[in-house]
DOBA-920379 format. One record per residue (C-alpha): x, y, z. Coordinates in steps of 0.1 Angstrom, whole numbers, padded with zeros to 4 digits, always signed. Layout:
<sites>
XYZ ...
</sites>
This chain:
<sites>
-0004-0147-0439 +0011-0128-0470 +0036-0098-0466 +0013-0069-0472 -0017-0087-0450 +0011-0087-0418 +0022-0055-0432 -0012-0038-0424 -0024-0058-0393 +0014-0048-0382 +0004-0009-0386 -0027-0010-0364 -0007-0022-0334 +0001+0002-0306 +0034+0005-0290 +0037+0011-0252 +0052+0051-0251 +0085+0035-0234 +0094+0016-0260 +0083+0044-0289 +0103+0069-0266 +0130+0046-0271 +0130+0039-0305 +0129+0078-0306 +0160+0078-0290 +0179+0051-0309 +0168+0067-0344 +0184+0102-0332 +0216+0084-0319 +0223+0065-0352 +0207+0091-0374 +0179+0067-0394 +0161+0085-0421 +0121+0081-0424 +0125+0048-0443 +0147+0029-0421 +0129+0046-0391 +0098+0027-0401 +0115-0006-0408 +0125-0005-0373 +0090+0003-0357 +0079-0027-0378 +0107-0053-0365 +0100-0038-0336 +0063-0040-0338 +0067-0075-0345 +0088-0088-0318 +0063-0069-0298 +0034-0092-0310 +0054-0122-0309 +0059-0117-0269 +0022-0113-0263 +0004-0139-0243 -0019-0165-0268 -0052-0168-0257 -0055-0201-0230 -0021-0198-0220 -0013-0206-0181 -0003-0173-0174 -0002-0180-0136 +0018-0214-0135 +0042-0204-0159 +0048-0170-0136 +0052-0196-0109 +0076-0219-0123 +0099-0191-0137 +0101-0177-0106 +0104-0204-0088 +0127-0224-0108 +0158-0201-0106 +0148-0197-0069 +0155-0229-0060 +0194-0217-0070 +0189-0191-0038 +0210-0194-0008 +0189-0200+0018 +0201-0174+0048 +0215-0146+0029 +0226-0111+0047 +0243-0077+0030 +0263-0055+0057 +0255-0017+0044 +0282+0006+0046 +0305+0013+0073 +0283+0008+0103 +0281-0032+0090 +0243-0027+0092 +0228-0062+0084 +0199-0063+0056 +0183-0092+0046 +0189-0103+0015 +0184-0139-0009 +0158-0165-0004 +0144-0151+0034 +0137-0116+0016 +0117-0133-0013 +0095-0153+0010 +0089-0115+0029 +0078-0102+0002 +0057-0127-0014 +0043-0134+0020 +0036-0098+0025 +0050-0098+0057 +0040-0067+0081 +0069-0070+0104 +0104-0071+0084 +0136-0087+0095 +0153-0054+0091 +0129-0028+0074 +0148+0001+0053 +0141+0036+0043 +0155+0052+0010 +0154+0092+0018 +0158+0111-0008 +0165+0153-0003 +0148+0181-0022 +0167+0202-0048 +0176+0230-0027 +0188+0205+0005 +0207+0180-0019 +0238+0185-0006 +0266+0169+0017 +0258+0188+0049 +0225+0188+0050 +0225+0153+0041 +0248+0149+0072 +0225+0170+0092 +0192+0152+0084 +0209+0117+0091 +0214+0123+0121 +0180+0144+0127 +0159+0115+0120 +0180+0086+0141 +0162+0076+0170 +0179+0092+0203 +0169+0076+0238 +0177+0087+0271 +0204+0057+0274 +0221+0075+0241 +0221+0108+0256 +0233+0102+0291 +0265+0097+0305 +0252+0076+0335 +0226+0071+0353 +0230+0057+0389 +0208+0041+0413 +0204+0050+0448 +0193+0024+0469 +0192+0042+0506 +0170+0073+0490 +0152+0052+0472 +0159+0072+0435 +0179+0073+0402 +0203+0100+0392 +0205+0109+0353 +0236+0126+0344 +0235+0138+0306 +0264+0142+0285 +0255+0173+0277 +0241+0200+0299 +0217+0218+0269 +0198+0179+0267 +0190+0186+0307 +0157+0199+0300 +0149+0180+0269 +0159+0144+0292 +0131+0166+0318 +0103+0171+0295 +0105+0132+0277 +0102+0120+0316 +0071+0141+0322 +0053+0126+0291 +0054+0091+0302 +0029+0075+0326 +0055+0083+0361 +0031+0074+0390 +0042+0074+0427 +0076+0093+0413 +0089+0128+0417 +0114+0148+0394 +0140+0169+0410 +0163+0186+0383 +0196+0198+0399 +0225+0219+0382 +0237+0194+0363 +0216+0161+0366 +0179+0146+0373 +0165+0129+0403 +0142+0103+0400 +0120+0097+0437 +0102+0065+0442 +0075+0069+0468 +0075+0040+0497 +0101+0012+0501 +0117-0002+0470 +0140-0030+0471 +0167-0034+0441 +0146-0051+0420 +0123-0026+0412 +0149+0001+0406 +0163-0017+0385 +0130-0024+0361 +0131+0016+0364 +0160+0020+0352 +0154+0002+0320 +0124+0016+0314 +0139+0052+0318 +0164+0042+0297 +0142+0033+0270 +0126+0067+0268 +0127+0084+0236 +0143+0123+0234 +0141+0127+0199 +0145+0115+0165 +0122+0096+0146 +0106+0067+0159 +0117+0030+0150 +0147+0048+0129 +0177+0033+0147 +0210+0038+0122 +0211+0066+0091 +0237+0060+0065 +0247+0088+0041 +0260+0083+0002 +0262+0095-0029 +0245+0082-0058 +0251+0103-0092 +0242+0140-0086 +0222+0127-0053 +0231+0127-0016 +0207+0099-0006 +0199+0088+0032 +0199+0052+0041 +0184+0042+0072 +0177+0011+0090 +0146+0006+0104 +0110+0028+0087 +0086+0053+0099 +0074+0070+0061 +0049+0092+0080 +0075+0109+0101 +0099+0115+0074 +0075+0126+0050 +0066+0156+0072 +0102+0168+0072 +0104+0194+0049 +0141+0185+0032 +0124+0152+0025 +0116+0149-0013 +0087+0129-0008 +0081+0123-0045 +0112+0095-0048 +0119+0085-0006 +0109+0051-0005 +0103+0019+0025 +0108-0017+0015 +0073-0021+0037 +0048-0028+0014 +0021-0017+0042 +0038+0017+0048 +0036+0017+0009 +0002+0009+0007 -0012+0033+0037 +0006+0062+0026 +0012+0058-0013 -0014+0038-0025 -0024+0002-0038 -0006+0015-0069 +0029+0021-0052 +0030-0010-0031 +0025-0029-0062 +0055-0013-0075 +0074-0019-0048 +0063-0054-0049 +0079-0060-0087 +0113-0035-0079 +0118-0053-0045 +0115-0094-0057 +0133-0084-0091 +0163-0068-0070 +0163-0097-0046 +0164-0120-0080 +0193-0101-0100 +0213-0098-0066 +0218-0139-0066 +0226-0132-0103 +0194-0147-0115 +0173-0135-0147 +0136-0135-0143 +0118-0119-0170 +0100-0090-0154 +0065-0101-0166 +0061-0123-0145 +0064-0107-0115 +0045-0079-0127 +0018-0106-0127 +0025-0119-0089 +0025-0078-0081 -0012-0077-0100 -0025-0107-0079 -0014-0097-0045 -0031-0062-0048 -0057-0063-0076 -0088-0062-0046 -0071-0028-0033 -0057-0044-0003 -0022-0063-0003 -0023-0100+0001 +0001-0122+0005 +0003-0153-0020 -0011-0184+0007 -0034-0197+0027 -0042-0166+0040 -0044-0147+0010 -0048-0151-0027 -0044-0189-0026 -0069-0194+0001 -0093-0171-0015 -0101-0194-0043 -0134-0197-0054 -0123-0235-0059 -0130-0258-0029 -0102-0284-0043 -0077-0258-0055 -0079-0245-0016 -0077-0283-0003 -0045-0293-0027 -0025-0258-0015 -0029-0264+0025 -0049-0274+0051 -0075-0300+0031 -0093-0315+0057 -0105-0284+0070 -0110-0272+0036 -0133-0305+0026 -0151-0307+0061 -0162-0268+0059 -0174-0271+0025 -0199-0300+0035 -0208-0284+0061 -0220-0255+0043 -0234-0276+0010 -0206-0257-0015 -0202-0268-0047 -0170-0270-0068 -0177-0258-0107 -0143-0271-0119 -0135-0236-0138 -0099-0236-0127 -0063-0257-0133 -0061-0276-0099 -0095-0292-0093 -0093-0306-0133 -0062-0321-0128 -0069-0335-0098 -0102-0355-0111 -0084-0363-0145 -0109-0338-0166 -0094-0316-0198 -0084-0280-0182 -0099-0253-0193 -0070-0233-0208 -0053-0241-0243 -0072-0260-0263 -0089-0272-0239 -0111-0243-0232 -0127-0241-0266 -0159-0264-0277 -0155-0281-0306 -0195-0285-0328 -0194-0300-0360 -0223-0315-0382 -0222-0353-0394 -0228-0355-0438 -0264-0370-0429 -0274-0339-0409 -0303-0319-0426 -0281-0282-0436 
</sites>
């Protein structure tokens, strides 16, 4: 291709407005005047083309193996302690496989609050933190005894104002065959009938376990600064609580549960969260993974509208391919179901042509070749 014929097909290509915005920004900073300005958009225009995909590439297996590849240099059971409180998050290889598994219930699930304008400050941040942390009656008590001759439990609170808030969180649970007495300064639990030890004790803990306030699931908030931003750590996730506190900015708080994501943000969000999460989880054992590739694993696992996970259960066993399902997992049961309902295998994909020995369909493989012998009539 000459010069001026790369030249013009060069001009007729669209950046991305990221990268224009940036170029924007680099031709202010270093002051380029029109001429060298569109030199760069060229070079840059080109480097652009030459990172596009060519048609019949094997988009999905090289995702796959560049993902997989540095992976392999993971350390297997990998923890980060977050702040002072040494909270444990889960970090490294057993992370990856949550996310790409789509996991709905997370080692240690996080919450990234961040405050509106007005509330962005050091106090209120304070305030907040501990607003949201979930408080049970175990955390707000000084004691509570067991009285085995009257057949009751005695709360004492550690602080007199939580008397009738301790009250009213007893009320609301299912208390059968139990009466509340509240005295000056504690609660009295009644059990109707004979009760040995035993059961009191079962009480007890399930007393105990009574939530007074907070928000639920939220167990430990850490506060920091981050730039111009107090930001509110906590461990354990409950988006639809926090989002109804008004402080909350709910434009940029975020979970690390892509469900919560999904039910509450959109299809759009979780697949976000899917390429921000795996690529942090990447560059924090050091490793480069170019971000394109994970992009694509984000597309896959919630193109339908609905997250799924990349297995047996989800994209991979949701192949229209009765061999491609067979090689992942499972191939008996794979092989018997599809005689039993007469399926047919087309051999459009990867897998199932390896597997027989036939040309794939990608590269130059997927194109037909017709040409006409000399002794053919024009």
């Amino acid at each position: 291709m000459s010069e001026e014929l790369q030249q013009n097909s060069l001009d007729k290509v669209e950046l991305p407005q990221s990268v224009a915005n940036e170029i924007e920004e680099i031709v202010k900073e270093k002051r380029l005047n029109k001429n060298q300005r569109g030199k760069l958009i060229l070079e840059v225009k080109r480097y652009y083309m030459n990172s596009r995909v060519e048609p019949g590439e094997v988009v999905g297996i090289i995702a796959a193996q560049s993902i997989s590849e540095p992976a392999t240099q993971m350390t297997m059971r990998t923890y980060h302690f977050a702040g002072s409180a040494g909270v444990k998050v889960t970090y490294g290889l057993p992370r990856l496989i949550e996310i790409f598994d789509a996991k709905r219930e997370l080692e240690t699930p996080v919450m990234t609050i961040y405050l509106k304008r007005e509330f962005n400050n050091k106090d209120d941040a304070k305030r907040i933190a501990e607003q949201v942390v979930e408080k049970r009656i175990s955390n707000v008590s000084r004691r509570i005894s067991i009285d085995l001759s009257e057949g009751s439990l005695e709360i004492e609170p550690n602080d007199l104002k939580k008397l009738d808030r301790i009250l009213n969180a007893i009320k609301g649970e299912d208390m059968k065959d139990m009466t509340l007495k509240k005295k000056t300064r504690t609660i009295v639990i009644y059990t109707k009938g004979e009760v040995d030890i035993k059961t009191l004790k079962s009480l007890r803990e399930k007393i105990m376990n009574i939530r007074v306030g907070g928000v639920e699931d939220i167990s430990n908030a850490l506060v920091r600064k981050e730039g111009e931003d107090w930001i509110i750590n906590t461990i354990g996730s409950n988006l639809e609580h926090i989002f109804s506190i008004k402080e909350v900015d709910e434009t940029r708080s975020v979970t690390n549960s892509i469900y919560e994501m999904a039910k509450f943000l959109g299809i759009e969000a979780a697949r976000g969260l899917i390429i921000s999460e795996a690529l942090k989880t990447l560059q924090e054992q050091g490793l480069d993974v170019d971000v394109r590739h994970v992009m694509l694993v984000g597309d896959i696992m919630t193109f339908t509208g609905e997250v799924k996970s990349i297995g047996r259960y989800g994209v991979a066993g949701a192949k229209s391919s009765i061999l491609a399902r067979a090689a992942f997992e499972e191939t008996i049961k794979h092989l018997v179901k599809a005689s039993i309902r007469n399926e047919t295998d087309n051999f459009q994909g990867i897998f199932e042509n390896v597997m027989v020995g036939q040309v794939i369909p990608s590269g130059t493989g997927m194109f037909d070749l017709i040409a006409k012998s000399e002794g053919e009539e024009k």
